[in-house]
C-alpha positions in Angstrom: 46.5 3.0 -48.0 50.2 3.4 -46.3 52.7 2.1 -48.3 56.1 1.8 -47.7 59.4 1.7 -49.6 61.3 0.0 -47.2 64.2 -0.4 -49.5 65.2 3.3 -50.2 64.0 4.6 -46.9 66.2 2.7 -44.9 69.2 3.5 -47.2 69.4 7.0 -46.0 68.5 6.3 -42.1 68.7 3.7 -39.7 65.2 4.4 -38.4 61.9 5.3 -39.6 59.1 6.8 -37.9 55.4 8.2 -38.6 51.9 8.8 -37.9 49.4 7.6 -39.4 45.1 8.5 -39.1 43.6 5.9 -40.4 40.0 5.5 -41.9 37.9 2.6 -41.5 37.6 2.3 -44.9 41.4 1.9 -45.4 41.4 -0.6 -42.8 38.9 -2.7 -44.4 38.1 -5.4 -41.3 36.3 -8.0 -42.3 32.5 -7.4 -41.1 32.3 -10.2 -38.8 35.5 -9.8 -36.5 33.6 -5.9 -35.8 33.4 -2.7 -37.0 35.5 0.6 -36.9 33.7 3.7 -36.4 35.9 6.2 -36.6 39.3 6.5 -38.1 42.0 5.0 -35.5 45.6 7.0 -34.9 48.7 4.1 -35.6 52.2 5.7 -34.3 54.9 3.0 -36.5 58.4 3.3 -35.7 60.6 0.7 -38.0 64.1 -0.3 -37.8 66.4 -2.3 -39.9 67.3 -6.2 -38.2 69.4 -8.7 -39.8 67.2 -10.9 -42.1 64.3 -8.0 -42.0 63.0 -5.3 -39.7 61.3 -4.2 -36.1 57.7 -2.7 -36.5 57.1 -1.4 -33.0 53.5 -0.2 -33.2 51.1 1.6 -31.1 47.3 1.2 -32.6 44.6 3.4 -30.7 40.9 3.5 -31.3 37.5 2.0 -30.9 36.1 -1.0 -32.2 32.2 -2.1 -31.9 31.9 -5.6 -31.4 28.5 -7.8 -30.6 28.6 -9.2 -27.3 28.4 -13.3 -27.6 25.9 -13.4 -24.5 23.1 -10.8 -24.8 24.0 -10.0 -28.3 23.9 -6.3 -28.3 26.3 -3.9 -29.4 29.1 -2.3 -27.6 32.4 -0.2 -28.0 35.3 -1.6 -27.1 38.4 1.2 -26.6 41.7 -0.7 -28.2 45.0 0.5 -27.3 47.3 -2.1 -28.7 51.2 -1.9 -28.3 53.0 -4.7 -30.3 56.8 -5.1 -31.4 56.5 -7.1 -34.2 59.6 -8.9 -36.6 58.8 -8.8 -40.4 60.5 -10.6 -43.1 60.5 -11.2 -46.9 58.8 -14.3 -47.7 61.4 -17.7 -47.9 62.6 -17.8 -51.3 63.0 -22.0 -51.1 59.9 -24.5 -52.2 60.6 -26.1 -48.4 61.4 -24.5 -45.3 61.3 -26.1 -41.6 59.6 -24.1 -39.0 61.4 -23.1 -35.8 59.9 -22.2 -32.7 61.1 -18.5 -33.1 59.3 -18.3 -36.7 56.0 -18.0 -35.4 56.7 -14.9 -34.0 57.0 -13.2 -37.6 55.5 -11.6 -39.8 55.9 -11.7 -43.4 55.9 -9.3 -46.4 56.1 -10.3 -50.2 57.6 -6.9 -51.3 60.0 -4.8 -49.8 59.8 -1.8 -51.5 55.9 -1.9 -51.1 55.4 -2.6 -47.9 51.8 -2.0 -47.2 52.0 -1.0 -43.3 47.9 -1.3 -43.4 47.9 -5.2 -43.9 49.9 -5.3 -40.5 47.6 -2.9 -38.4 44.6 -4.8 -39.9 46.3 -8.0 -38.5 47.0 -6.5 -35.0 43.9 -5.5 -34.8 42.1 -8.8 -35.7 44.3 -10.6 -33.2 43.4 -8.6 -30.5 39.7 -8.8 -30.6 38.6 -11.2 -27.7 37.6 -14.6 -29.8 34.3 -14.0 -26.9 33.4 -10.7 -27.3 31.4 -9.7 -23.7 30.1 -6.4 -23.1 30.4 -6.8 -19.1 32.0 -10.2 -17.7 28.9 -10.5 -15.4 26.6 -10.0 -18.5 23.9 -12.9 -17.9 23.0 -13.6 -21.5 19.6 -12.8 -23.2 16.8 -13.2 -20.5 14.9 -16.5 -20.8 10.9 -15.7 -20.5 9.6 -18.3 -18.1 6.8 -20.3 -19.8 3.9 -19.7 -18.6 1.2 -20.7 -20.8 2.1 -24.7 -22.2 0.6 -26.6 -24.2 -0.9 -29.5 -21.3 -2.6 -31.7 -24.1 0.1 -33.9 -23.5 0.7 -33.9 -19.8 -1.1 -37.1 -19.4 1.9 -38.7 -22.0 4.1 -37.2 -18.9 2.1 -39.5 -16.1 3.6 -42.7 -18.7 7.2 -41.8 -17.6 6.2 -42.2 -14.5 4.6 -45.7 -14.3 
């Protein structure tokens, strides 16, 4: 787990920077959104904005998702780049919602910022919500019937009549 004192790191520099391996374990993605095999490389770079910070992040890896047509299993290479805005969570019981406040993200403690939460989020937004192992993949093959059951074809010669 990567956390962050935000607070006392930025009141000695104006910009923070690190590597970080990360273990699949640590990253704990929920089972059904995939599966990380092997530990994934996160390169953070942070700087101080008013009202919060800038998270640019660069998140490499592979993720093994099920494919939505054919159903097997496949590895998807991730290379995500995001510049993200994070901010303390509003203080007041209501808030209104502008346009611009969708585009952040939000932390409840400053001097633990826990930098995993945010790569687990990046990650889970950038898994295709159809997960396809080819685009021309054609599904599981349908077996043609056959052998049917005829003792009802003559019920078929009633539609007819």
């Amino acid at each position: 787990m990567v956390v962050l004192n935000l607070k006392e790191i930025f009141k000695r520099r104006s910009k923070f920077t690190g590597f970080y391996r990360l273990s699949p374990k640590e990253v704990r993605l929920p089972a059904d959104m995939g599966e990380l095999i092997e530990p994934i490389d996160v390169f953070v770079e942070i700087t101080k904005e008013k009202g919060g910070y800038r998270v640019h992040m660069n998140i490499e890896g592979s993720i093994t998702l099920e494919c939505s047509r054919c159903l097997s299993v496949f590895n998807k290479d991730m290379n995500i780049s995001e510049n993200i805005k994070i901010e303390p969570y509003p203080t007041r019981d209501v808030i209104q919602i502008k346009p611009k406040d969708l585009e952040v993200s939000f932390f409840e403690d400053e001097e633990n910022f826990n930098l995993v939460d945010l790569v687990r989020e990046q990650i889970i937004l950038s898994i295709p919500i159809k997960p396809l192992c080819d685009p021309e993949c054609r599904g599981i093959p349908v077996e043609e019937e056959t052998k049917g059951d005829h003792r009802f074809s003559v019920l078929k010669k009633l539609l007819y009549k």
